[in-house]
C-alpha positions in Angstrom: 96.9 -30.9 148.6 99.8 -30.3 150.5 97.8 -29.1 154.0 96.4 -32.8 153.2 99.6 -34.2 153.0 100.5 -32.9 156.4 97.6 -33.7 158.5 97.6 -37.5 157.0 101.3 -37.4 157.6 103.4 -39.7 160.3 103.4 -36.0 162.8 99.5 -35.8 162.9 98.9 -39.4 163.5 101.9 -39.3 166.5 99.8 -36.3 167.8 96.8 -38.2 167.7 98.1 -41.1 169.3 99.6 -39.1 172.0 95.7 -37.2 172.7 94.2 -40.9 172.5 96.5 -42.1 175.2 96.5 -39.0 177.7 92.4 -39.3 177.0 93.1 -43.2 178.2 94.4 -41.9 181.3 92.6 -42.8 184.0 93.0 -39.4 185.8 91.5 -38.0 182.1 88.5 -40.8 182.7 88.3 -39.4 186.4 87.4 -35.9 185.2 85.4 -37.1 182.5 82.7 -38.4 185.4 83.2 -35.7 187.8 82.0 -33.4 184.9 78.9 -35.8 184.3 77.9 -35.3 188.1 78.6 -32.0 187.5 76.6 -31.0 184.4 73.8 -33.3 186.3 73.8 -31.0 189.5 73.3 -28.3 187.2 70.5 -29.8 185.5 68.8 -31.0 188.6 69.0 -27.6 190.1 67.1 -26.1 187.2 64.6 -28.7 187.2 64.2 -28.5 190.7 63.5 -24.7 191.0 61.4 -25.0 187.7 59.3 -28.0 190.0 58.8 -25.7 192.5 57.3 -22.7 190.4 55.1 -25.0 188.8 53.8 -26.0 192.4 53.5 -22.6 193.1 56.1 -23.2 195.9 58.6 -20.3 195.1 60.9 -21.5 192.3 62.1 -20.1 189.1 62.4 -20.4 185.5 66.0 -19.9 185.1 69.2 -21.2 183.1 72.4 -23.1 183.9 73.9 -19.4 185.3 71.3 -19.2 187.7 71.7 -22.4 189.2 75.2 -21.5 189.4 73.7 -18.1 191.4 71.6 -20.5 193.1 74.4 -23.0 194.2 76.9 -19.7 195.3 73.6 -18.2 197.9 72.9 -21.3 199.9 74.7 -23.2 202.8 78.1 -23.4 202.1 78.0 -22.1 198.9 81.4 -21.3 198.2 82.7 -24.4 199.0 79.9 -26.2 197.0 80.9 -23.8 194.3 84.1 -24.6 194.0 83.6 -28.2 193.7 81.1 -27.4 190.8 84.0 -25.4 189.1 86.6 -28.4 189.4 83.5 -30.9 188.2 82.9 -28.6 185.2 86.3 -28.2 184.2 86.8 -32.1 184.4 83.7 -32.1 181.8 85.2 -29.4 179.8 88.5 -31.7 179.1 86.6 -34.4 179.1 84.6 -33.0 176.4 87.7 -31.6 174.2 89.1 -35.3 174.6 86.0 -36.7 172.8 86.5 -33.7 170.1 90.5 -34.2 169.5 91.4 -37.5 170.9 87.9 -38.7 169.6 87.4 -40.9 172.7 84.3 -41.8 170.9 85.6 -43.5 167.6 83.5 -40.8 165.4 85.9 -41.0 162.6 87.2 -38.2 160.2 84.4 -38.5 157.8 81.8 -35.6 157.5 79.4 -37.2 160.1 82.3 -37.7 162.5 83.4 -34.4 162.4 80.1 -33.0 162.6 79.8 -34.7 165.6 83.1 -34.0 167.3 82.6 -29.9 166.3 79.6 -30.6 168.6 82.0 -32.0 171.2 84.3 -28.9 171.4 81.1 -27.1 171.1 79.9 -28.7 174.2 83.5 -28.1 176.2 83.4 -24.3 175.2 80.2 -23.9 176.7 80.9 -25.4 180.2 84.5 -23.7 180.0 82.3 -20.6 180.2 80.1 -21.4 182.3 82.6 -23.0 185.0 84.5 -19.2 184.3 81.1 -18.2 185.7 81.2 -20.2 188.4 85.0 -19.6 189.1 84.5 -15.2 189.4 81.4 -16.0 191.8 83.7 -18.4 194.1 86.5 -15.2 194.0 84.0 -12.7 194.0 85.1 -10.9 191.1 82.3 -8.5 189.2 80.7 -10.3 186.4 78.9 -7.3 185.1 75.8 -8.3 183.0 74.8 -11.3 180.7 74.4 -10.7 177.1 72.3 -13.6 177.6 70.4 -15.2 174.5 68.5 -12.1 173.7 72.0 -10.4 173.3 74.1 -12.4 171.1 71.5 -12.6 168.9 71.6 -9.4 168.4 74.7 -9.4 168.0 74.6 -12.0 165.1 72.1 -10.1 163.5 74.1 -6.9 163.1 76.4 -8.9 161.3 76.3 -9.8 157.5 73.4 -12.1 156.2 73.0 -12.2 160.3 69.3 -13.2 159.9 70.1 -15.9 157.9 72.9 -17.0 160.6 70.5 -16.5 163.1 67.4 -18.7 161.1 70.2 -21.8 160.8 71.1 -21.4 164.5 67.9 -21.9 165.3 67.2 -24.6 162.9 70.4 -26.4 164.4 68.8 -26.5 167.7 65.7 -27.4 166.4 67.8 -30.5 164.9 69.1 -30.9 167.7 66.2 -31.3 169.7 64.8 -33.6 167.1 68.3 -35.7 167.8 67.4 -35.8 171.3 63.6 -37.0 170.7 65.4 -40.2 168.4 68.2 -40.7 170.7 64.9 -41.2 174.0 63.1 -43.6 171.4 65.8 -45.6 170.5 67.5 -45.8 173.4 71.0 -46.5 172.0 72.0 -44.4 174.9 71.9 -47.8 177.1 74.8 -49.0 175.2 77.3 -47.1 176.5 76.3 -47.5 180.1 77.8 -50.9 182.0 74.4 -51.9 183.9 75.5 -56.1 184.4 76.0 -55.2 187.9 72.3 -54.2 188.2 68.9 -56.4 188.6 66.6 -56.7 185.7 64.3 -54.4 187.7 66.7 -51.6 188.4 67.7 -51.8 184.6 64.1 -51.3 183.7 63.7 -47.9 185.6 67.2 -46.8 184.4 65.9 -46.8 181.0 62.6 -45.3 181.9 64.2 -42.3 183.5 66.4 -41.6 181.0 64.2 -41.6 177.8 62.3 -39.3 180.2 64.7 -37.1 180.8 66.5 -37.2 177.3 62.9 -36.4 175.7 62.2 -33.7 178.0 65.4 -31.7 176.9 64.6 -32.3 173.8 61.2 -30.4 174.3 63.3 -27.7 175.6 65.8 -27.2 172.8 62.5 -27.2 170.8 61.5 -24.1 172.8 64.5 -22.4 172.0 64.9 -23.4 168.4 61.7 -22.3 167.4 62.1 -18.9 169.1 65.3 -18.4 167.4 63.7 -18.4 163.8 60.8 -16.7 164.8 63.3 -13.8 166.3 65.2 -14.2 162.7 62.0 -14.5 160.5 60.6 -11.0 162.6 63.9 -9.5 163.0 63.5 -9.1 166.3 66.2 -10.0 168.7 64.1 -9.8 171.8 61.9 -12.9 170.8 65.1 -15.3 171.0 64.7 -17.5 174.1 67.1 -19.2 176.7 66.7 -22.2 178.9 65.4 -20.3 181.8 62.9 -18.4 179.0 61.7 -21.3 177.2 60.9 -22.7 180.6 59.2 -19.1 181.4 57.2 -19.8 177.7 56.0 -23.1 178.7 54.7 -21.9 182.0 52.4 -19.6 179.8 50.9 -22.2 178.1 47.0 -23.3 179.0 47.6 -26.0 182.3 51.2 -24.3 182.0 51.6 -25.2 185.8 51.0 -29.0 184.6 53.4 -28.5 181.4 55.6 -27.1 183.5 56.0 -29.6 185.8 56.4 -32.5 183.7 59.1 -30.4 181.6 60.9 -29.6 185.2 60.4 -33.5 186.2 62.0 -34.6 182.9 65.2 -31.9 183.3 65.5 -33.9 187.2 65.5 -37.4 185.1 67.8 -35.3 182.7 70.0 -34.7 185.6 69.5 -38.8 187.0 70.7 -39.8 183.6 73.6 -37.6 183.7 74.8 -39.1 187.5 74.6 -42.6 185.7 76.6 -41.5 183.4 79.1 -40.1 185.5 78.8 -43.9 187.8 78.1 -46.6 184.6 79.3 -44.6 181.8 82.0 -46.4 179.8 84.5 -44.2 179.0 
């Protein structure tokens, strides 16, 4: 009762006036859409490079490190790099703002905090990936991956780590479905100031987005099933990545045609994502 006491106290609600203001800043608001355009260059690499394997053109299935690999091996790829690394950081605060300031006005009931945990989640995830980014740009040895495949493992070895693994994967699968209500209702429009845009333009905004949003969604669906299969079988190796669950749709009969209307929804992804990081209200 006491811990209570403290975090409803005058101190706590100072602090969180203080993160709501520096999240107000418009340098905070700054990085917030750099790290939109950022997390859609990612995106639009992998869908690209998916497009192309699918076309039979030379691409890949990979994940959000390989476009990093792929950004860090082409024409000025350092210096492209490095922009990517300040982008991703600006989406890593921005992302801890929504989870401590909440920028979003979630609340501090169970639903709100449920949904800012998957803020920080979010941030903690980039702020890897853009440490990634930030020993290719300096060259420093990475060493290997554990990759998806790995830290499941990992969780497995662990106590009840089955089980763990099982709700992981049920949590993606939840959040795939998320994804597949968030396309249909399009609710998503409502944060995005489009006044400035003709009816027709509007139209195709919303278009590509539910495209895009439902195309992750298929993803994460990938993965999340995998997960529990790899927990059900207790088999780590079954657990599948981005760049895998890409790999598994290729596989499928007319996988060249699945595959390329996955990859074209992950480059609407990654359109939805640059709106964001232009119309976004933040």
């Amino acid at each position: 009762m006491a811990t209570m006491d403290v975090m409803r106290g005058p101190g706590m609600e100072r602090l969180s006036r203080g993160a709501k203001e520096a999240a107000n800043h418009p340098w905070a608001k700054k990085l917030g859409r750099m790290g939109y355009a950022a997390k859609g260059a990612v995106y639009a690499i992998i869908g690209v490079l998916a497009l192309k394997l699918a076309a039979g053109e030379g691409g890949r299935a990979t994940d959000s490190h390989g476009a990093v690999s792929t950004v860090a091996q082409g024409p000025f790829g350092i210096v492209l790099l490095s922009v990517l690394v300040v982008g991703l950081l600006g989406f890593v605060v921005w992302r801890f703002a929504q989870a401590f300031a909440d920028t979003e006005d979630k609340g501090s009931d169970a639903k709100g905090i449920a949904t800012r945990a998957m803020y920080f989640l979010s941030g903690a995830i980039y702020a890897s990936l853009a440490l990634f980014a930030l020993k290719t740009v300096v060259g420093a040895s990475q060493g290997r991956s554990k990759g998806t495949q790995g830290w499941t493992a990992t969780l497995m070895e662990q106590p009840f780590g089955r089980v763990l693994v099982a709700l992981v994967g049920l949590g993606i699968i939840g959040f795939a479905v998320k994804q597949f209500h968030k396309a249909w209702q399009g609710k998503f429009l409502e944060k995005l100031t489009l006044t400035g845009l003709a009816a027709q333009q509007r139209h195709w905004v919303e278009r590509v987005s539910r495209f895009g949003i439902a195309a992750r969604g298929v993803v994460f669906s990938v993965i999340g099933i995998f997960l529990v299969r790899s927990a059900v079988d207790a088999n780590p190796g079954e657990a599948k990545g981005l760049g895998e669950a890409l790999a598994v749709v290729a596989r499928q009969p007319a996988g060249d045609v699945l595959l390329g209307v996955v990859a074209a929804g992950l480059v609407a992804y990654a359109a939805y994502l640059f709106l964001q990081a232009r119309y976004r209200e933040l």
